[in-house]
C-alpha positions in Angstrom: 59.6 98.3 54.9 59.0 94.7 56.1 62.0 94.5 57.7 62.2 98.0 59.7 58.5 96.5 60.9 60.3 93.4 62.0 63.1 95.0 63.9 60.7 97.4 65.5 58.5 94.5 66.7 61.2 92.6 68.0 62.5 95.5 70.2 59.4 95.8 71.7 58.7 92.4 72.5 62.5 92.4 74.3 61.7 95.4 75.6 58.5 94.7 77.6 60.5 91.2 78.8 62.6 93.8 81.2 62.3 94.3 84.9 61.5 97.5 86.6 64.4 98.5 88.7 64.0 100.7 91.8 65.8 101.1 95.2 65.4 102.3 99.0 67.0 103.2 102.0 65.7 104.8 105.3 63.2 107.9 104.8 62.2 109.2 107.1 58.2 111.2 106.9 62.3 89.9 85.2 60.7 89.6 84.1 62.8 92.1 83.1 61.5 95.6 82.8 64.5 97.6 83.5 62.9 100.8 83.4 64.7 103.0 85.6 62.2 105.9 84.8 59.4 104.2 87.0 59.0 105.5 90.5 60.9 104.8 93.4 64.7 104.8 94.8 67.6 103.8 92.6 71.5 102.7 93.6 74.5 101.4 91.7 77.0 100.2 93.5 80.6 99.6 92.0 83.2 97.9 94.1 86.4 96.7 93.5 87.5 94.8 97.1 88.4 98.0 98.5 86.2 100.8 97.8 82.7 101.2 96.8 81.0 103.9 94.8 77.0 104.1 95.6 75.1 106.6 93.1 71.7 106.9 94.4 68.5 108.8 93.2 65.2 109.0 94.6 62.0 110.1 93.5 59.6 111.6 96.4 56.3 113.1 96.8 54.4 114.6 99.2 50.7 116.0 99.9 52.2 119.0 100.6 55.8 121.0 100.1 57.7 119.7 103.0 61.2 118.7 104.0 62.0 115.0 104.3 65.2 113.7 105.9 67.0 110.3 104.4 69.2 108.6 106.7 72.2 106.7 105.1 74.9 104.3 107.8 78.0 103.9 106.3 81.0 102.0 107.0 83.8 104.7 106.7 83.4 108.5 106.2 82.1 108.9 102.3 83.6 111.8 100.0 79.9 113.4 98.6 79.6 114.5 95.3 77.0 115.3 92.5 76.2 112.6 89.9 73.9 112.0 86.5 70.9 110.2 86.2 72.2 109.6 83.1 74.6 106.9 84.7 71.3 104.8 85.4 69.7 105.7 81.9 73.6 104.0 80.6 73.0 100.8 82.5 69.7 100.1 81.6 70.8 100.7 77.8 73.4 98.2 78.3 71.0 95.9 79.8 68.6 96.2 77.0 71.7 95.6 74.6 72.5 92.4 76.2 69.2 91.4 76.3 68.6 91.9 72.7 71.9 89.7 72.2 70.0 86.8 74.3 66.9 86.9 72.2 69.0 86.0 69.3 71.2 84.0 70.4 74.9 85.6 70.8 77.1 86.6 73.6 78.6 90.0 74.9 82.5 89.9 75.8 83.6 107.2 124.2 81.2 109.4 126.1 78.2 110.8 124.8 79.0 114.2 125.1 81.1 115.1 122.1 79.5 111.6 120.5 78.1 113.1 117.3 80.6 115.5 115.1 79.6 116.7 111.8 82.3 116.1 109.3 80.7 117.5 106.0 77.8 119.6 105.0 76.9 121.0 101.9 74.1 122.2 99.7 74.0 119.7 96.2 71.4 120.5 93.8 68.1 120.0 96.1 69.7 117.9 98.6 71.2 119.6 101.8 73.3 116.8 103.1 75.3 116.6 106.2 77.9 113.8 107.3 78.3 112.9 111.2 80.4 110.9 113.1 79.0 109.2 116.2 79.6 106.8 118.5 76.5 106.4 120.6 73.0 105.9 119.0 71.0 107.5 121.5 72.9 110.5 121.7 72.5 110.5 117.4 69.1 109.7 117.7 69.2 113.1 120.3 71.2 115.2 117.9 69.1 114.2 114.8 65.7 115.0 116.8 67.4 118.7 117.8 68.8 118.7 113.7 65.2 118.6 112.6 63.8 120.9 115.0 66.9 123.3 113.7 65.4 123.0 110.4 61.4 123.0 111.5 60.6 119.5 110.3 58.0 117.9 111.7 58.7 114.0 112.5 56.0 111.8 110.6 57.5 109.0 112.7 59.2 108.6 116.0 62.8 108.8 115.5 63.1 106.4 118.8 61.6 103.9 116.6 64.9 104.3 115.1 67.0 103.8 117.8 67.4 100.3 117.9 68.4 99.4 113.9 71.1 102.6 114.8 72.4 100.8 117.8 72.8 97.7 115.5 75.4 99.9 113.4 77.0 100.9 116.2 77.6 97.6 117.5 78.8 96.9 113.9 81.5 99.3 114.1 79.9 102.1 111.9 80.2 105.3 112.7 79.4 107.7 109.8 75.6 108.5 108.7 74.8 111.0 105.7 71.3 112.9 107.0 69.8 114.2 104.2 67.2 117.1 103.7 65.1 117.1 100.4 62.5 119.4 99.7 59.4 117.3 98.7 56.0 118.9 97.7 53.0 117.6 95.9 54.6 116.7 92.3 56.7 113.6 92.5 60.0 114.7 90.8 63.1 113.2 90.7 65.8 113.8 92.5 69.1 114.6 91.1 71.6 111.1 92.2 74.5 111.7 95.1 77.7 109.7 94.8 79.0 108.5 97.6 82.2 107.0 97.8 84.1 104.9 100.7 86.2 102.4 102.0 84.7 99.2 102.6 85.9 95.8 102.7 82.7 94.2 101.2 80.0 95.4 99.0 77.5 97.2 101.5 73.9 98.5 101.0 72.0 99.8 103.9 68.8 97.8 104.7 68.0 97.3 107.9 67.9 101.3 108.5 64.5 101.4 106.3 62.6 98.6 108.7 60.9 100.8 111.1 59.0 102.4 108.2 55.5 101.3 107.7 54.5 99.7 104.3 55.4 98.2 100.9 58.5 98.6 98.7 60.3 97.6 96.0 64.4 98.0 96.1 67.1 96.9 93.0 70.2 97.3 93.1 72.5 97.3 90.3 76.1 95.8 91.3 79.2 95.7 89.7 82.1 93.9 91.1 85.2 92.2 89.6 83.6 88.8 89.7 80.3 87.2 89.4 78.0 87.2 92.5 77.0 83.7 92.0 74.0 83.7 94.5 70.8 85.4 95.6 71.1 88.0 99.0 67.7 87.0 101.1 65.7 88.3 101.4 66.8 89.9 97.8 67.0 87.7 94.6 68.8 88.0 91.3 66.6 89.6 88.4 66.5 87.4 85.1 66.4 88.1 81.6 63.2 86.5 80.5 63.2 86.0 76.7 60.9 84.1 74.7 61.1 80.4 74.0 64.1 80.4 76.4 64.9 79.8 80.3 65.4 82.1 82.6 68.6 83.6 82.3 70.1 86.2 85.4 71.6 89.6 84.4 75.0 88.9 84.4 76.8 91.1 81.8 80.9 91.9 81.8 81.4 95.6 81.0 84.4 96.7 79.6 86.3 99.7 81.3 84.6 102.0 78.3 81.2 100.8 79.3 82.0 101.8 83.0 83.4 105.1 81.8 80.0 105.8 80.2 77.7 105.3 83.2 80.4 107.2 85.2 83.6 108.0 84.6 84.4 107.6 88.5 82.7 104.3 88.4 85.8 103.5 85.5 88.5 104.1 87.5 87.5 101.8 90.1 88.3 98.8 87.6 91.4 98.1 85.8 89.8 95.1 83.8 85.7 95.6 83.2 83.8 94.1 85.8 80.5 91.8 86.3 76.7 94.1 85.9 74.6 91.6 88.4 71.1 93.1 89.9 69.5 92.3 92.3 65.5 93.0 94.1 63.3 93.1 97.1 59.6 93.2 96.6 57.8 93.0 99.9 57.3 94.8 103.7 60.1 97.1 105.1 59.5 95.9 108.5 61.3 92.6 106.9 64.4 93.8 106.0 66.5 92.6 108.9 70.1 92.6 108.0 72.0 94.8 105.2 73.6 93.8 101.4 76.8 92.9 103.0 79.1 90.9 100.1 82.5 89.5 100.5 85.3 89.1 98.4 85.4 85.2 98.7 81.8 85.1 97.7 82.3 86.7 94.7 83.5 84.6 91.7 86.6 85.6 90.6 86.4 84.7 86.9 85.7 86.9 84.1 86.2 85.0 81.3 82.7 84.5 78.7 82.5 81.9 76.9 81.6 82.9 73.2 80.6 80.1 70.7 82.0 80.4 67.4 80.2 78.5 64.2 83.0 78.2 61.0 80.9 78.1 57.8 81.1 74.3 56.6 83.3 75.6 53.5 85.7 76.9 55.5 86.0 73.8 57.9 86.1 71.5 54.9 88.9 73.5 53.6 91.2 73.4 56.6 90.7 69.6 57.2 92.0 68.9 53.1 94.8 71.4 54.2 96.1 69.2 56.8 96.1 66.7 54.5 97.8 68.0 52.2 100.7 69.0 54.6 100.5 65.5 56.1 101.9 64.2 52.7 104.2 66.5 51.7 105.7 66.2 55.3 105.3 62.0 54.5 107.3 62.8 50.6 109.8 65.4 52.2 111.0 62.8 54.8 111.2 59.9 51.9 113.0 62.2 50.1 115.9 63.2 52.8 116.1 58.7 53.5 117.1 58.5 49.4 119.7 61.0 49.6 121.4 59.4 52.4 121.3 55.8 50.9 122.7 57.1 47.9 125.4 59.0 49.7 126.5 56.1 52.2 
């Protein structure tokens, strides 16, 4: 009985060392807890160099039932699909496994007519979500005004304050945006995650899109890439294990291909050999976020080796020293052996 009561003690005290992980993007109306049960906006984004898969889930709330639309730039046109929240529930259990290895020491292995074109819309669990390609941002900013009317939302905020981060993509060469509707009413509720996957030749989350929205917020974002990302993304910084009686130590787990499987089995295919779990957070204004997560392959450490220390019990390495000994001489006596035989030959 003493021991379950010291195993159950020690969980705790790793688990309340874990940070709480949330996520955001533009909507429109560690320690570390990783708790990815605690309010907010959530994202995982796997990428291998070449394409990125971004799961994201949002919790939302509203004085009354309403319709909110989430606006999403991306750099190429995304294939939609549904996803689990189960694939964040996965991560933080691998987190909270790697953090319980920490505490005890071990290691884990044109024109603007015709600008705007929708190329995808569909109806996913609560979110209706449509995909456009434009080239102009105030004939999107247009289209999306006449889009809302279509679907008698009222604006909470002047989609002309928009207009200027969206002419920033543009400039940037994107052209797709996902628009979003989610029905929102006085409960806050999660909402089932959206995968969206797309070619991209860096790992990209949308921030800037989200700074003409008033007020606080807190955004992590849970990466996984072939290599290490070896710095912090101002304005966001590296979350770090923070165990007991040791330093600070970033989350930086390798995942095998299995692991990756388990939080998504699209998320597994994008990686051949396991990749690096990093994550990263913002805490602070919206109207700060300036530029977008934009990572590229030469900034991200290509090594994926861990370095495991292995301690031999003393009897063991006693025995293997008197072993090479012992072949020493006979090596020593074998050789004398062969010299005789020849003298007494010649």
């Amino acid at each position: 009985m003493r021991r379950i009561l010291i195993l159950i003690l020690t969980f705790t005290v790793v688990a309340i060392c874990f940070p709480v992980v949330n996520a955001d993007r533009g909507l429109i109306p560690v320690q570390p807890e990783v708790s990815v049960y605690e309010p907010g906006q959530k994202a995982i984004l796997a990428w291998n160099g070449e394409e990125e898969i971004m799961i994201l889930s949002t919790d939302v709330v509203s004085s009354q039932e309403a319709l909110v639309l989430e606006l999403l730039p991306l750099p190429s046109q995304p294939d939609v699909e549904g996803a689990s929240f189960e694939s964040f529930e996965e991560l933080q259990r691998l987190i909270w496994e790697e953090g319980v290895n920490l505490y005890y020491g071990l290691s884990k292995e044109g024109a603007r007519d015709g600008s705007v074109e929708v190329v995808f819309h569909e109806e996913i669990g609560a979110h209706d979500i449509t995909v456009v390609k434009a080239t102009d941002a105030t004939a999107l900013v247009d289209w999306m005004q006449n889009f809302l009317q279509s679907n008698n939302v009222t604006e909470t905020i002047s989609l002309r304050d928009f207009e200027p981060a969206v002419e920033n993509y543009m400039g940037r060469g994107f052209r797709y945006y996902v628009l979003d509707l989610i029905t929102v009413g006085p409960d806050e509720k999660s909402v089932d995650p959206i995968l969206y996957r797309f070619d991209s030749t860096y790992l990209y989350y949308p921030l800037l899109i989200t700074s003409p929205v008033e007020g606080e917020t807190e955004i992590t974002l849970f990466l996984l890439t072939e290599g290490k990302v070896e710095e912090d993304y101002q304005p966001m910084l590296k979350v770090n294990y923070q165990i007991p009686g040791k330093s600070l130590t970033p989350i930086e787990v390798l995942l095998s291909k299995g692991d990756l499987s388990k939080i998504d089995l699209r998320i597994g295919e994008l990686f051949e050999d396991g990749a690096w779990l990093t994550v990263l957070k913002y805490d602070g204004n919206l109207s700060w976020l300036t530029r977008d997560l934009m990572i590229s392959k030469e900034a991200i450490n290509p090594a994926t080796t861990v370095d495991v220390e292995v301690t031999l019990p003393y009897t063991l390495i006693v025995s293997c020293i008197l072993l090479g000994a012992v072949c020493t001489l006979a090596g020593v006596v074998f050789g004398l052996l062969i010299t005789r035989s020849m003298k007494e030959l010649a």
